[in-house]
N, CA, C and O atoms as a Tinker XYZ file with bonds, in Angstrom:
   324  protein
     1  N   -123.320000 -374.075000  -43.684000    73     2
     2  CA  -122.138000 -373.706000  -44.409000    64     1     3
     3  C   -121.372000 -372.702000  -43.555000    63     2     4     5
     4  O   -122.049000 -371.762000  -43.140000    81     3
     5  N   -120.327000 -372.725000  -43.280000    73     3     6
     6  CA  -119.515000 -371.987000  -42.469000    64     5     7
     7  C   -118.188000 -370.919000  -43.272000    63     6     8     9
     8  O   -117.200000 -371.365000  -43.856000    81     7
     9  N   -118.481000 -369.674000  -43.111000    73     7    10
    10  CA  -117.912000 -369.243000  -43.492000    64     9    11
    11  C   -116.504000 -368.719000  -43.027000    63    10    12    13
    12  O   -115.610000 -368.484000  -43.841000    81    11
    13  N   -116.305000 -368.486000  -41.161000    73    11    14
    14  CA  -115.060000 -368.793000  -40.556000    64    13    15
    15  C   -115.519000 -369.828000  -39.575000    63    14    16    17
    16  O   -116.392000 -370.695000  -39.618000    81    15
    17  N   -114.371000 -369.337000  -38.394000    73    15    18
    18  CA  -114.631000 -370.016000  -37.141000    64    17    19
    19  C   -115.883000 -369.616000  -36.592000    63    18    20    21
    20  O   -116.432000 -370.548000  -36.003000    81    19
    21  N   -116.557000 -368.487000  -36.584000    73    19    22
    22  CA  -117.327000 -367.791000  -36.241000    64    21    23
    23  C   -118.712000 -367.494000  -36.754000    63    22    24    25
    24  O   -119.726000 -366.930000  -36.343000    81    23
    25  N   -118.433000 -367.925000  -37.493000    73    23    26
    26  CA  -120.052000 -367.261000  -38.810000    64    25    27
    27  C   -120.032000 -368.717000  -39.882000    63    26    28    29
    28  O   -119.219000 -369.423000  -40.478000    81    27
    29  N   -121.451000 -368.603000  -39.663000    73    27    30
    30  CA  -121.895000 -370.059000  -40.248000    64    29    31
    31  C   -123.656000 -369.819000  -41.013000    63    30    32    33
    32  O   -124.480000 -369.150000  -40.390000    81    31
    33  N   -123.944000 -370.329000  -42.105000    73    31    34
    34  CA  -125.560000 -369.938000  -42.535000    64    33    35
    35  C   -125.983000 -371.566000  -42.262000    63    34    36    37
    36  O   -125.283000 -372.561000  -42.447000    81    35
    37  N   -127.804000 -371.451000  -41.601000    73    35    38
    38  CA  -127.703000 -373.096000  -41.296000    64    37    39
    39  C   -128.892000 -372.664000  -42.350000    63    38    40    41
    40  O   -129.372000 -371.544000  -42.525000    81    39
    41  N   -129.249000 -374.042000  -43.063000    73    39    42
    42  CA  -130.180000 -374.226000  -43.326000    64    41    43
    43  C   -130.665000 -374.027000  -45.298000    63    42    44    45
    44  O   -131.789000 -374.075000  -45.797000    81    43
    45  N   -129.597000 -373.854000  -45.838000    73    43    46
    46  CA  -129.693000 -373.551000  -47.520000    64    45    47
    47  C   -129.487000 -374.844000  -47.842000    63    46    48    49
    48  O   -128.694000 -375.640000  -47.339000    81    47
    49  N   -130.608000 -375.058000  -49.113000    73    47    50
    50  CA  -130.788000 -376.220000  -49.284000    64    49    51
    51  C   -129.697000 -376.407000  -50.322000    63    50    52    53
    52  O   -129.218000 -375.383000  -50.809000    81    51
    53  N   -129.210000 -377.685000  -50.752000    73    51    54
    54  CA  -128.422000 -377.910000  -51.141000    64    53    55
    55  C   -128.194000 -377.740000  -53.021000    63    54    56    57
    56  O   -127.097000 -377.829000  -53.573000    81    55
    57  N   -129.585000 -377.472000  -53.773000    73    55    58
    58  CA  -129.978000 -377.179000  -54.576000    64    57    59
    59  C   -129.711000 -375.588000  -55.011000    63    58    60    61
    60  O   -129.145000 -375.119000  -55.999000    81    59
    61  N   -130.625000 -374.684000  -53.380000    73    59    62
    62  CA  -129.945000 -373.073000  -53.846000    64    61    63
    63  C   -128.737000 -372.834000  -53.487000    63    62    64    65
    64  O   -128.432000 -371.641000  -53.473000    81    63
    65  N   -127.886000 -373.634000  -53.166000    73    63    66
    66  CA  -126.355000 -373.394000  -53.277000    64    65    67
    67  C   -125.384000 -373.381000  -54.607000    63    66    68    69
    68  O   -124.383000 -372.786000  -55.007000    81    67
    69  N   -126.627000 -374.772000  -55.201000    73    67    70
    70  CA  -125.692000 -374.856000  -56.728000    64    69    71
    71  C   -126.528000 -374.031000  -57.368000    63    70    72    73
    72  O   -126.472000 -374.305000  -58.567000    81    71
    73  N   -127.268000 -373.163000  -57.163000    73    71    74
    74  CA  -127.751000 -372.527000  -58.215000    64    73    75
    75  C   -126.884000 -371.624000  -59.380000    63    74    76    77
    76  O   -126.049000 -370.914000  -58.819000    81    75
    77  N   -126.882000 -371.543000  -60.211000    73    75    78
    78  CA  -125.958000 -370.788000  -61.440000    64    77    79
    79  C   -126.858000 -369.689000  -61.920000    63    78    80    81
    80  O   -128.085000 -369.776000  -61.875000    81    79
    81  N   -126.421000 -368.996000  -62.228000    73    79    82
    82  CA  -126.585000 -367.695000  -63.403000    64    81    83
    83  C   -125.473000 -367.732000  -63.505000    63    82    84    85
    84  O   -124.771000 -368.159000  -62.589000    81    83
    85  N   -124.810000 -367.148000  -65.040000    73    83    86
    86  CA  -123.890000 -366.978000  -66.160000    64    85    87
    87  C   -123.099000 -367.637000  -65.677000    63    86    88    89
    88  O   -122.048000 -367.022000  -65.499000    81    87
    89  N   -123.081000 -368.858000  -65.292000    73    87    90
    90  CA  -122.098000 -369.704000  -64.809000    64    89    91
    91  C   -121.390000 -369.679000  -63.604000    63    90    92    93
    92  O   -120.417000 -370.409000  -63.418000    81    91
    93  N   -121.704000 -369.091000  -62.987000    73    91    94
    94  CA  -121.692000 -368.679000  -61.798000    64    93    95
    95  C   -122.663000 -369.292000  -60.768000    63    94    96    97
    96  O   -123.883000 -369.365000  -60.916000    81    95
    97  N   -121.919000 -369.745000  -59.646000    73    95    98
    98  CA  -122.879000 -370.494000  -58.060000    64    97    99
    99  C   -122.784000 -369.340000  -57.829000    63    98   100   101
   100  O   -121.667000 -368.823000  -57.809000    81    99
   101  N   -124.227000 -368.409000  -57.526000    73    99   102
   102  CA  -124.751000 -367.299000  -57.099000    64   101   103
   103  C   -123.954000 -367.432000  -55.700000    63   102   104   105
   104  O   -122.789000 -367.039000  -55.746000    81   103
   105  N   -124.439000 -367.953000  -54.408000    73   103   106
   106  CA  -123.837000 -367.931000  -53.164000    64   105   107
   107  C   -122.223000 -368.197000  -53.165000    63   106   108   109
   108  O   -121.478000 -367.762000  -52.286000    81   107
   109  N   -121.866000 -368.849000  -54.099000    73   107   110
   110  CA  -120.547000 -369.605000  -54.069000    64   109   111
   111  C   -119.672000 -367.969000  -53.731000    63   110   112   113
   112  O   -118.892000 -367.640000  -52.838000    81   111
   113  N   -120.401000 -367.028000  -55.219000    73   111   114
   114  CA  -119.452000 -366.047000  -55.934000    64   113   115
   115  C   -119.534000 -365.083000  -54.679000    63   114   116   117
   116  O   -118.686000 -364.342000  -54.181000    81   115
   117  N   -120.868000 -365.354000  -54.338000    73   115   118
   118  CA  -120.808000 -364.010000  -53.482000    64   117   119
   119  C   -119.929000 -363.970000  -52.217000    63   118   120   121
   120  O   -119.141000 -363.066000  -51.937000    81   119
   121  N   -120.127000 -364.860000  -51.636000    73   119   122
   122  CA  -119.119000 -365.394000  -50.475000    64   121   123
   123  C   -117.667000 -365.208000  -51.017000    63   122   124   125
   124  O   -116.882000 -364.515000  -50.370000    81   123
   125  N   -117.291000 -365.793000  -52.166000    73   123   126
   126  CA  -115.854000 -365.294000  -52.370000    64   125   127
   127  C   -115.832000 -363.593000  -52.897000    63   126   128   129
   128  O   -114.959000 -362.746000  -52.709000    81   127
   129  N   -116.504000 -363.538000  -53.264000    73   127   130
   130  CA  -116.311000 -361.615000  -53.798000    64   129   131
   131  C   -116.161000 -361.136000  -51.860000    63   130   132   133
   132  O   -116.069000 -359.914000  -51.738000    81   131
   133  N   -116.136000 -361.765000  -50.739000    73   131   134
   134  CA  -116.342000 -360.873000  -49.621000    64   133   135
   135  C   -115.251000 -361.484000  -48.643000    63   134   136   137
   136  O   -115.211000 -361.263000  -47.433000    81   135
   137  N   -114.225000 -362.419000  -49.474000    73   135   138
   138  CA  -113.366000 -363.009000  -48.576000    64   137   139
   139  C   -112.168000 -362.339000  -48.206000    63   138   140   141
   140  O   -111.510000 -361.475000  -48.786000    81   139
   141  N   -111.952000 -363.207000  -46.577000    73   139   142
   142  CA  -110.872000 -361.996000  -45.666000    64   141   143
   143  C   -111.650000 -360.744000  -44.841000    63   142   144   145
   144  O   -111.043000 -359.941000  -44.131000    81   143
   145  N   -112.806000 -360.733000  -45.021000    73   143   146
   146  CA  -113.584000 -359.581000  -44.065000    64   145   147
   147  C   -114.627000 -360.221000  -43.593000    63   146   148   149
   148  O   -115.101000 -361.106000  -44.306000    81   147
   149  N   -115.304000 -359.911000  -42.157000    73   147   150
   150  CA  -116.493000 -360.036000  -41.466000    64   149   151
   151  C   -117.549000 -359.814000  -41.734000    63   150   152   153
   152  O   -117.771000 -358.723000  -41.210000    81   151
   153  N   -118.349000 -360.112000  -42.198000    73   151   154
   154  CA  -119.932000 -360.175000  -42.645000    64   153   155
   155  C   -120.488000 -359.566000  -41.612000    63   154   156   157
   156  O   -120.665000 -360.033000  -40.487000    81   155
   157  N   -120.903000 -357.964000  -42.216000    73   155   158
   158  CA  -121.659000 -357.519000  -40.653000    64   157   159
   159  C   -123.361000 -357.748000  -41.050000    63   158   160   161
   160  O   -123.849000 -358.407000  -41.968000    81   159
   161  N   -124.012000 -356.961000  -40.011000    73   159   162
   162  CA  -125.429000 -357.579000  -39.793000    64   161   163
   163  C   -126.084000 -356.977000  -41.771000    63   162   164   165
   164  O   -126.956000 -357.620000  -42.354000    81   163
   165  N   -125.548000 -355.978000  -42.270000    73   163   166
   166  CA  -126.304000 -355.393000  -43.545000    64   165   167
   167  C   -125.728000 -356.783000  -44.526000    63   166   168   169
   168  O   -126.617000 -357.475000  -45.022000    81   167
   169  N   -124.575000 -357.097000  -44.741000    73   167   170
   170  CA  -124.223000 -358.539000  -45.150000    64   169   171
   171  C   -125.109000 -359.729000  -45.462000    63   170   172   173
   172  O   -125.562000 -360.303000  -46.452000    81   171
   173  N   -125.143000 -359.845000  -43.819000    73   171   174
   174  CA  -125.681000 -361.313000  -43.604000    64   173   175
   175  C   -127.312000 -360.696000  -43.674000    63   174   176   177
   176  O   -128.022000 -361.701000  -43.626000    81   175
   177  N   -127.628000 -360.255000  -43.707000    73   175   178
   178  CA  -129.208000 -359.623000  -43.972000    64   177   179
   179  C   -129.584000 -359.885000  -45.988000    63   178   180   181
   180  O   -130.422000 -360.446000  -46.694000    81   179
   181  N   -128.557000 -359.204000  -46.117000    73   179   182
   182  CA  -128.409000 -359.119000  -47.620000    64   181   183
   183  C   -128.347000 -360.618000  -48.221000    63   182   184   185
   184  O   -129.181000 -360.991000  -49.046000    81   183
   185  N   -127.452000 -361.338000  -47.822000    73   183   186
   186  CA  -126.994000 -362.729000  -48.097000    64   185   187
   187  C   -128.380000 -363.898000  -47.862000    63   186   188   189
   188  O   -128.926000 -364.662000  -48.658000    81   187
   189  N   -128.597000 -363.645000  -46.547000    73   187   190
   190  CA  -130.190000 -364.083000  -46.282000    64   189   191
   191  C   -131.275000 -364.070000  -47.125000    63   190   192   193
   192  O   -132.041000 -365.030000  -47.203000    81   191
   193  N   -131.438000 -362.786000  -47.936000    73   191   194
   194  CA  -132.830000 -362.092000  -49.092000    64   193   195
   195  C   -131.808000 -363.283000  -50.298000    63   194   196   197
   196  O   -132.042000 -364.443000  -50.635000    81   195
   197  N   -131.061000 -362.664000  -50.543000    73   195   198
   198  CA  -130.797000 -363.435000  -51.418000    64   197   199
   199  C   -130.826000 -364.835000  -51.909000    63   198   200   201
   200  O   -131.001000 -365.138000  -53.089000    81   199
   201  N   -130.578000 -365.974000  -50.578000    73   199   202
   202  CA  -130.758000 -367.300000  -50.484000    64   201   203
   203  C   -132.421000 -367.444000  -50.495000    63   202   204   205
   204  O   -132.962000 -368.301000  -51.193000    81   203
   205  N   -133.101000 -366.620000  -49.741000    73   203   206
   206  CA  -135.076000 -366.999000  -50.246000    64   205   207
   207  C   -135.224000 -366.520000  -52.008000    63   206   208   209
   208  O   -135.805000 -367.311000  -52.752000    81   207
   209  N   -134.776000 -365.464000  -52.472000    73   207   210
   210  CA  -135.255000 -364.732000  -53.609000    64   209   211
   211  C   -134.431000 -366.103000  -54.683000    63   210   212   213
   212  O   -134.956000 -366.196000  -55.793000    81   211
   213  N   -133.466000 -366.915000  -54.466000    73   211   214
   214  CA  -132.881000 -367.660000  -55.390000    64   213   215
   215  C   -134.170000 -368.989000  -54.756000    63   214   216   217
   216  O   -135.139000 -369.007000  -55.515000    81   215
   217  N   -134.261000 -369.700000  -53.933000    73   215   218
   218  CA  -135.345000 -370.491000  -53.552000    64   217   219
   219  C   -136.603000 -370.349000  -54.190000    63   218   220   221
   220  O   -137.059000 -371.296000  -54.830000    81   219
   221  N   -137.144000 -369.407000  -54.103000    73   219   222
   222  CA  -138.310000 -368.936000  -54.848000    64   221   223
   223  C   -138.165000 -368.878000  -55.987000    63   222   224   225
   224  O   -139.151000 -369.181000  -56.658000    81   223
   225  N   -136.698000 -368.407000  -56.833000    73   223   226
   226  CA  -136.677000 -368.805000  -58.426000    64   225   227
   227  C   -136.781000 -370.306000  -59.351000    63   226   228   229
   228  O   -137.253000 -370.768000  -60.390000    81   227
   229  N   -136.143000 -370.591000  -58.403000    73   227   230
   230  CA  -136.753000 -372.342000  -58.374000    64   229   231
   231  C   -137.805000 -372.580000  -58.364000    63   230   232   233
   232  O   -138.323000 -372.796000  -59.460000    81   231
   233  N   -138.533000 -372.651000  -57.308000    73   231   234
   234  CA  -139.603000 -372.769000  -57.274000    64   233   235
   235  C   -140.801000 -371.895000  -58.685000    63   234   236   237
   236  O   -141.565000 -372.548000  -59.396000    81   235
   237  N   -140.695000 -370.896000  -58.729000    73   235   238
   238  CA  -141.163000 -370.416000  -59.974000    64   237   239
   239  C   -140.994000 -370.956000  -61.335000    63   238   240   241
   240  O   -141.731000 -370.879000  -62.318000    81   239
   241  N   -139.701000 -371.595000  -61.137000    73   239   242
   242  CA  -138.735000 -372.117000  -62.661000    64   241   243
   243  C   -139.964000 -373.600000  -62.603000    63   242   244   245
   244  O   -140.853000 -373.787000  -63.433000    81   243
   245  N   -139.652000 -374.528000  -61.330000    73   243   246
   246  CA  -140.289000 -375.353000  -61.572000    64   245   247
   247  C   -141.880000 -375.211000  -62.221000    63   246   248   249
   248  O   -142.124000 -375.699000  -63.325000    81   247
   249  N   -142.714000 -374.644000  -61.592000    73   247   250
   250  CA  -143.837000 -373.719000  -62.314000    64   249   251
   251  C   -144.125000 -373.818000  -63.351000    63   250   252   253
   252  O   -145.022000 -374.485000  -63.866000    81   251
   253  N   -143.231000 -373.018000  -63.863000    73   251   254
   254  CA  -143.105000 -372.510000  -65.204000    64   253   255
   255  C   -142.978000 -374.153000  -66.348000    63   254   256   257
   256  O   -143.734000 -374.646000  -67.185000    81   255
   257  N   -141.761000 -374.500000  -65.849000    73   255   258
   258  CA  -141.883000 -376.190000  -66.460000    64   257   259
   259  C   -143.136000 -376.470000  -66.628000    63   258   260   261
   260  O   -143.656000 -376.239000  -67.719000    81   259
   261  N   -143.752000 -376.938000  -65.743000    73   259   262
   262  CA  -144.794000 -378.150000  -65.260000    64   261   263
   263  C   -145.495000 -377.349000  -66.228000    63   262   264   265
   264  O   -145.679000 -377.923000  -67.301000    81   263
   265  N   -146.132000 -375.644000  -66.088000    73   263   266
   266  CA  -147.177000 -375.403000  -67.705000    64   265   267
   267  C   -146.622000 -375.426000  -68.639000    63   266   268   269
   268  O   -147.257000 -375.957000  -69.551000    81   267
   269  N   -145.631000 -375.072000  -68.899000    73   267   270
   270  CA  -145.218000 -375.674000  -70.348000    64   269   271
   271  C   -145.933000 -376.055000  -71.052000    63   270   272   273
   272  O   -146.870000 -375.655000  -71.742000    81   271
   273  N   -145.140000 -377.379000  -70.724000    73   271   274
   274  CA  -145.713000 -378.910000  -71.082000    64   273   275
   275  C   -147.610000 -378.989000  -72.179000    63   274   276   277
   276  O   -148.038000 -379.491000  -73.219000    81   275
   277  N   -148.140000 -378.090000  -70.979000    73   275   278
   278  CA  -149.123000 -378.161000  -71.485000    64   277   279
   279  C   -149.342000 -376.758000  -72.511000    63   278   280   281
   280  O   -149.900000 -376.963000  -73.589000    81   279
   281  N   -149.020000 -375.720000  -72.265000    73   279   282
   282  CA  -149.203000 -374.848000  -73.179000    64   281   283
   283  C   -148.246000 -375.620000  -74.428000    63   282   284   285
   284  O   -148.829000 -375.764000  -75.503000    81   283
   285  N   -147.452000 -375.896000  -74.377000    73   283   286
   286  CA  -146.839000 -376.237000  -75.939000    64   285   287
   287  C   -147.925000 -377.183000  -76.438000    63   286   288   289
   288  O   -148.202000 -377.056000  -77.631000    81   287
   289  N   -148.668000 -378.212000  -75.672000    73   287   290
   290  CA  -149.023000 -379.263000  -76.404000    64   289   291
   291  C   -150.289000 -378.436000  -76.944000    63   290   292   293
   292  O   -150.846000 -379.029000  -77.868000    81   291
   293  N   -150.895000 -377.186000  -76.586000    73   291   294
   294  CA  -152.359000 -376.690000  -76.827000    64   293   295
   295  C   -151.923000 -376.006000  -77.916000    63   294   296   297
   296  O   -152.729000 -375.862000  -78.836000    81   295
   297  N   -150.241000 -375.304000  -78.079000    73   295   298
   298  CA  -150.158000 -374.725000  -78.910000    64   297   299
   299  C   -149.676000 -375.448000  -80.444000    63   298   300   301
   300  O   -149.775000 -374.854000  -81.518000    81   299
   301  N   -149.113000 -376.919000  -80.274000    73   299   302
   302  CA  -149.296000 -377.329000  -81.593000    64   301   303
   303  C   -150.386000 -378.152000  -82.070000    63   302   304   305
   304  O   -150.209000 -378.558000  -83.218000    81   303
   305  N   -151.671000 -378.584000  -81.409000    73   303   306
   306  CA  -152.722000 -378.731000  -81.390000    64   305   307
   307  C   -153.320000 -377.388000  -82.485000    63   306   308   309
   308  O   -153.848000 -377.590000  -83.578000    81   307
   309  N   -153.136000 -376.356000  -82.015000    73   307   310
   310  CA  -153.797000 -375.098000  -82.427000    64   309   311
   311  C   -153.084000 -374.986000  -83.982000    63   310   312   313
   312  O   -153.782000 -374.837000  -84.985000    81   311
   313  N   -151.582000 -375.079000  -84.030000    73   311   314
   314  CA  -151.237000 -374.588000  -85.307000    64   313   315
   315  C   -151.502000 -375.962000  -86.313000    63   314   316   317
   316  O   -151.653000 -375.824000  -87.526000    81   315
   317  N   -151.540000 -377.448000  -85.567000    73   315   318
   318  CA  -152.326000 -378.221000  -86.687000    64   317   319
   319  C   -153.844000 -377.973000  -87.238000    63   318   320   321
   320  O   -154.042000 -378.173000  -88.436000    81   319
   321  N   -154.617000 -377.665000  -86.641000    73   319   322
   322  CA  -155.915000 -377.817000  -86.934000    64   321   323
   323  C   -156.066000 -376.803000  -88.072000    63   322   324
   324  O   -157.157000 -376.648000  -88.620000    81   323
């Protein structure tokens, strides 16, 4: 994704790009909250944590799904019996 002629992030998957909170593309917003100025190294450092820490929420989210599934089914098991 390229942000000028000059500055470019390789490698965000195409998933933590669309990621949302409050309706909001987390990377989308942030990149525009910083437009018209140069991304210095505390920036692009910052921007970086941020693209793993949203990756990893995924990944956790998925997680979290997959037990579910099974805790709900143990838990209306439990409140029939």
């Amino acid at each position: 994704m390229y942000i000028n002629e000059t500055q470019h992030f390789e490698g965000v998957e195409p998933e933590v790009w669309a990621y949302q909170i409050g309706g909001y593309q987390v990377l989308d917003k942030w990149l525009k909250d910083r437009k018209g100025r140069t991304l210095n190294l505390d920036d692009i450092t910052h921007y970086c944590r941020v693209v793993t820490a949203l990756a990893k929420t995924i990944e956790i989210q998925r997680e979290i799904d997959t037990l579910y599934f099974g805790i709900e089914k143990d838990i209306l098991t439990i409140q029939q019996a």
